[in-house]
C-alpha positions in Angstrom: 24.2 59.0 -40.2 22.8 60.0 -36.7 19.8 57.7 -38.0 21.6 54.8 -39.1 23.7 54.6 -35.3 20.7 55.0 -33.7 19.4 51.7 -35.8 22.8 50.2 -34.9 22.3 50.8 -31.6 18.4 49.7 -31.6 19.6 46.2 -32.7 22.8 45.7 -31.1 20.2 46.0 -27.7 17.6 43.6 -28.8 20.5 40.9 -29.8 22.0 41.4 -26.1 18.3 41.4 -24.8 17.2 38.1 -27.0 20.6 36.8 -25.9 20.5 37.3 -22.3 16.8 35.8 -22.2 17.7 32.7 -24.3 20.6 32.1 -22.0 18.5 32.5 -18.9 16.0 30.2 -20.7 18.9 27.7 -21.5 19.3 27.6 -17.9 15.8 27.6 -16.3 15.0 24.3 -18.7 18.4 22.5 -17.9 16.3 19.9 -15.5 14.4 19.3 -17.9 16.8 18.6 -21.0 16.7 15.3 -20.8 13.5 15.1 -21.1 13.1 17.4 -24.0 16.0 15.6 -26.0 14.0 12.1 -25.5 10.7 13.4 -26.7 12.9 15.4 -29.6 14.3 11.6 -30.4 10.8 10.1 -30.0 9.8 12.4 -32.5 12.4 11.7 -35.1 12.7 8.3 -35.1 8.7 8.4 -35.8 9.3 10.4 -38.7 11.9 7.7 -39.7 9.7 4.9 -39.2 7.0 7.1 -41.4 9.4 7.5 -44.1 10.4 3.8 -44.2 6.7 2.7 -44.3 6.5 5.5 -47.3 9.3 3.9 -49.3 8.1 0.2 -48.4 4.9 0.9 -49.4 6.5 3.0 -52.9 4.7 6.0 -52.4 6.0 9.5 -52.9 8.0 11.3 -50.8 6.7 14.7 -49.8 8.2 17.3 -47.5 4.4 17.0 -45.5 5.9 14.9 -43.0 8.8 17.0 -42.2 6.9 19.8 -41.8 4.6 18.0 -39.4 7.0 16.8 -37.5 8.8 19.8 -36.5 5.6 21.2 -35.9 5.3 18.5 -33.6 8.3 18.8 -32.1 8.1 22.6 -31.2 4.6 22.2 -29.9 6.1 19.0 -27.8 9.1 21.2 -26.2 7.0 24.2 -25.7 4.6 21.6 -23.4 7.1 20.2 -21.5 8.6 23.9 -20.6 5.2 25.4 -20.0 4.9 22.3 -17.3 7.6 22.9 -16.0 7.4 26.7 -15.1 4.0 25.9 -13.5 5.3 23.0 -11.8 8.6 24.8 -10.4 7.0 28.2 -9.8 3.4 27.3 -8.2 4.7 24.4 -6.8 1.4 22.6 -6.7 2.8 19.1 -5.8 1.6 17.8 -8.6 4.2 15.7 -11.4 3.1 18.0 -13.9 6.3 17.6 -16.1 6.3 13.6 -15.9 2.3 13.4 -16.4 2.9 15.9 -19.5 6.4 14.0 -20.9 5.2 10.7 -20.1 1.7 11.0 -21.9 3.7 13.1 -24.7 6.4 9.8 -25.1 3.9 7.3 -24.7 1.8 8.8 -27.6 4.9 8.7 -29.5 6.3 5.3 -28.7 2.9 4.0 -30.2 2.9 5.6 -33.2 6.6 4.5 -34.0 5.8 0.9 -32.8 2.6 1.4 -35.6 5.1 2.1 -38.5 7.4 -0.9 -37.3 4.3 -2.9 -37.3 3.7 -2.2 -40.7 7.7 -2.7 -41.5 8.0 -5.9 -39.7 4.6 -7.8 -39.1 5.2 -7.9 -35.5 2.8 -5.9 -32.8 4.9 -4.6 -30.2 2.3 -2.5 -29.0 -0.2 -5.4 -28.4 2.9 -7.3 -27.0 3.2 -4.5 -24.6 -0.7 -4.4 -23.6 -0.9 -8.1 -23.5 2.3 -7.7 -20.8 0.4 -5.2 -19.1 -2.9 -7.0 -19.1 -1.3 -10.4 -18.0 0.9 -8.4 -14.8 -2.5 -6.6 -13.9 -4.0 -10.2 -13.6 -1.3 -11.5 -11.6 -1.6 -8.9 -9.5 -5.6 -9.3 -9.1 -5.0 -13.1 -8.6 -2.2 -12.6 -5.6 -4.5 -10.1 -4.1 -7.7 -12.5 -4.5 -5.2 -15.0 -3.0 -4.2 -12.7 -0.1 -7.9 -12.2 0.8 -8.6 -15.6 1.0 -6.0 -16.8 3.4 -7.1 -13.7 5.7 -10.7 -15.1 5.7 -9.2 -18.7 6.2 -7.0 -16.9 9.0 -10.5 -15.5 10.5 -12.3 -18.6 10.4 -9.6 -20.1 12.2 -9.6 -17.7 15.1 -13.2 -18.5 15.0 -12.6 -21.8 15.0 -10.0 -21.4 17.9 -12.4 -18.9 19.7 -15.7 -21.6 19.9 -13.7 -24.4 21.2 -12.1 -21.9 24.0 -15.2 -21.2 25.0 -16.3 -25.2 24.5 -13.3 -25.8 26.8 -14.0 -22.5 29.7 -18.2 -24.0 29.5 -16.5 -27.6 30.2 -14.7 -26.1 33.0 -17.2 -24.8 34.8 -19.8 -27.3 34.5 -17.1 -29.9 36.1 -16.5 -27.4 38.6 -20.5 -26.8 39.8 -20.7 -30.6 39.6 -17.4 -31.1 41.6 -18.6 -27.9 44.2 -22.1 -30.2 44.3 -20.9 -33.3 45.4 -18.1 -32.1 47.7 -19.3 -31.9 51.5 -20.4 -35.8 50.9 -16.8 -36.5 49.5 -15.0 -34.6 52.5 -17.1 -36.5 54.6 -15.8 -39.6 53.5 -12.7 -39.2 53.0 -9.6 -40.3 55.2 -8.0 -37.8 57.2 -4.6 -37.5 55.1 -6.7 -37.3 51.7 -8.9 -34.8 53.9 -6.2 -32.6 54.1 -5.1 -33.2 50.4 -8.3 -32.2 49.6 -7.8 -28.9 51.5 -4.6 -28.0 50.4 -6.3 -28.5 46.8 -9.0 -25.9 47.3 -7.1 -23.7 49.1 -3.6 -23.6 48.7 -2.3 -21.1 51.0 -4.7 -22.0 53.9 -7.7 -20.3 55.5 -7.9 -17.6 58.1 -10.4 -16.0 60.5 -10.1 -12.2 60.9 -13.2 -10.0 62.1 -15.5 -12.6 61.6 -14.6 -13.7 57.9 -13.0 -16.7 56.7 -11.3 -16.4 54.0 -7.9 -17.4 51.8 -5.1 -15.7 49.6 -4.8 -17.6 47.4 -8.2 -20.2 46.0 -7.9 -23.1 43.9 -7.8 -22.8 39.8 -11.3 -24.0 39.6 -12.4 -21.1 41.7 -10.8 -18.2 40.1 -12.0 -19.8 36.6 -15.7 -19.3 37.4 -14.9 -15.8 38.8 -13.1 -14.9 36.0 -15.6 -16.6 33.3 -18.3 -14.7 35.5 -17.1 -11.3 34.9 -15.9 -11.7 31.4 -12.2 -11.4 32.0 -9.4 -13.5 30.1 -8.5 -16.5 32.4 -4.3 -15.2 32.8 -5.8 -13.1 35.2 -5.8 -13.8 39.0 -8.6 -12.4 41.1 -7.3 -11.3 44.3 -8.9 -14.0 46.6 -11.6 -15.4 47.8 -13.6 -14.8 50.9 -16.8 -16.0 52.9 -18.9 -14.0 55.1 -19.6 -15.4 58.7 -22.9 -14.7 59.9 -23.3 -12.9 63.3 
């Protein structure tokens, strides 16, 4: 009798145990459920499918495919939680459950789109890859088309780039061949068109201080050769512009 409690007891322990871990289980997975009721439908319906393609076919029913299946499924669920724990507990940053699930539903969405092949005549599956391949083109092709217009957008700049540098060349050249032929102009110019002149090279004036003449402000022309000299854009305005008196 002592015997036969102390079996009682055994058991009555284990059941609370088992029961304890499968509740904890049931609620370690529960992120996960839908995922494992999905592949667990996947998994069915492919066993429908097989079956229909069976009958269609008249061949004989076996319990093979049931037994495969359920095989299949167990193995299937026992993946996705096995992901899970390593993807919860080492935290690896890593998808591990959607890499595993996906790949495991993908796998299975094929072979259920095979047996409708067979019931049907039509190839979903190829439907899907010829979808896939198409999209991947477009893709390619917008990409191809976005490279293009940012090399036509370069050659442009380029484009833009030579002629400014056409156009500051221009610039200067009129300027030297102005700056040449100056002195003789002045000289024979009228007094009033004298002073345009002047106010046209230098704005502001001149002045004398220790022995320099010089200005505040010089003339466009100027500032474009100084600027074009020492490589800078032409927005911006040198200081100003001075000459040296000897002695």
């Amino acid at each position: 009798m002592v015997k036969n409690l102390f079996h009682t007891i055994k058991y009555e322990d284990f059941f609370l145990a088992m029961s304890q871990l499968f509740g904890w289980l049931i609620v370690f997975i529960s992120p996960v459920r839908a995922l494992m009721t999905a592949i667990m439908f996947l998994a069915v319906t492919d066993l429908i499918t097989a079956l229909w393609v069976v009958i269609k076919k008249q061949e004989k029913v076996t319990s093979v495919g049931l037994r495969k299946t359920i095989n299949k499924i167990l193995a299937y669920e026992i993946a996705v939680v096995l992901s899970y724990t390593v993807e919860t507990v080492f935290q690896l940053g890593v998808p591990v459950v959607r890499l595993i699930a996906g790949l495991i539903a993908v796998t299975e969405l094929k072979s259920n789109l095979e047996n409708l092949y067979y019931i049907t005549g039509l190839d979903y599956w190829q439907k899907i890859v010829d979808y896939m391949n198409f999209k991947k083109k477009e893709e390619t092709k917008a990409q191809l088309d976005l490279i293009r217009a940012q090399e036509a957008g370069y050659k442009i700049e380029l484009a833009d780039n030579r002629i400014d540098t056409e156009h500051e060349r221009a610039v200067i050249a009129f300027t030297k061949s102005f700056l040449a032929d100056i002195t003789l102009m002045y000289e024979n110019l009228e007094l009033a068109r004298k002073r345009r002149l002047q106010s046209l090279m230098f704005p502001e004036g001149v002045y004398i201080s220790n022995g320099k003449i010089g200005t505040h402000k010089i003339a466009p022309s100027f500032e474009l050769i100084k600027e074009f000299g020492e490589g800078k854009n032409h927005l911006v305005t040198p200081t100003r512009f001075e000459l040296v008196l000897s002695g």
